[in-house]
C-alpha positions, 0 to 999 in steps of 0.5 A: 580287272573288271568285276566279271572277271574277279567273279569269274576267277573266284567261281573258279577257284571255289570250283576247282577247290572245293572238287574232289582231289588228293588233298581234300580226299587225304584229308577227309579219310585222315579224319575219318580214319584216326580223328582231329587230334592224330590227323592235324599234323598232315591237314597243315603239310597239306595246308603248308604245301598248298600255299609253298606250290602257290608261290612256286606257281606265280614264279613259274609264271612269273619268270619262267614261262618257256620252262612250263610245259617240260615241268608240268609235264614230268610232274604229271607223272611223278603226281599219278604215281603218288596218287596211285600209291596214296589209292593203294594206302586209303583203299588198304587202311582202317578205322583207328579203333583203339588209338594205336595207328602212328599219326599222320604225318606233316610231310605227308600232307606237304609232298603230297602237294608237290606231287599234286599236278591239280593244284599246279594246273589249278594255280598256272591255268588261274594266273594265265586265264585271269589275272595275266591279262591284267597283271603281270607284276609278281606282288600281283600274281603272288597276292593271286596264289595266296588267293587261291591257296587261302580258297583251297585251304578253306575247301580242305578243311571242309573236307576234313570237318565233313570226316569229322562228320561221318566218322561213326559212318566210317567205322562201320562201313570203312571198306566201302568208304575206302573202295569209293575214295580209293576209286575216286583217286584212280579217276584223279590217276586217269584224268591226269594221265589224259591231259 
């Protein structure tokens, strides 16, 4: 693999990483809305999942090249459906002013990236555009996913650190906030219906 083509795959996986999705969105109104310590169990489901959907892209790719197009493509629902709930969950909650909302979980954060056909096609598009041409070894395609999950990791805690941020913004304007996070899922919701 040349150096063009190892620039090429970073770019675009920092790209695609960092835009918003469900993850990164979850993750920055889970701050906002209840702060670092009750927000960290679901910023690691998101974390683990994120690396568990990885893995399970390089075996996809690996070994089951035939059985991608039917998966992704029933996926694709099941992710627009939670996307849309997840809309639905953010555009109706509020700022925890008083410390009383339970803490997100960790298994919300984990599902949501088996549902999150993004990262799916993030990983597959990755493996098969750029490093398949040169490795087709799975300890290849795997150091790849880790990669790629490592890089995603990174933009959602960014994500996370940029609620953080905004978290007294938040509270004064959290219905605005939420309409505008809310409306960005629906646009993830329509894109992956389009596809």
């Amino acid at each position: 693999m040349d150096i063009q083509t190892i620039s090429s795959f970073i770019i675009y996986a920092i790209i695609n990483a960092f835009t918003p999705g469900p993850g990164n969105l979850l993750a920055l109104n889970t701050i906002v809305r209840v702060g670092w310590k009750k927000g960290k169990n679901l910023l690691l489901g998101i974390f683990t999942g994120y690396y568990a959907v990885q893995v399970l892209c390089a075996i996809l790719v690996y070994g089951m090249q035939r059985f991608l197009n039917p998966v992704i493509a029933i996926m694709k629902y099941v992710g627009a459906a939670y996307i849309l709930w997840l809309a639905i969950h953010i555009l109706l909650s509020k700022p925890d002013l008083n410390g009383m909302s339970s803490k997100p979980s960790f298994w919300t954060g984990f599902v949501l990236q088996f549902v999150n056909v993004k990262i799916y096609l993030f990983g597959i598009t990755a493996l098969t555009g750029y490093v398949l041409p040169f490795y087709s070894l799975f300890g290849a395609l795997l150091l790849f996913e880790i990669v790629i999950a490592t890089i995603g990791t990174i933009a959602t805690l960014t994500w996370a650190t940029l609620g953080g941020v905004f978290q007294r913004t938040y509270i004064k304007h959290y219905r605005i906030i939420n309409i505008i996070l809310a409306l960005a899922l629906l646009e993830c919701v329509v894109s992956l219906l389009l596809l």
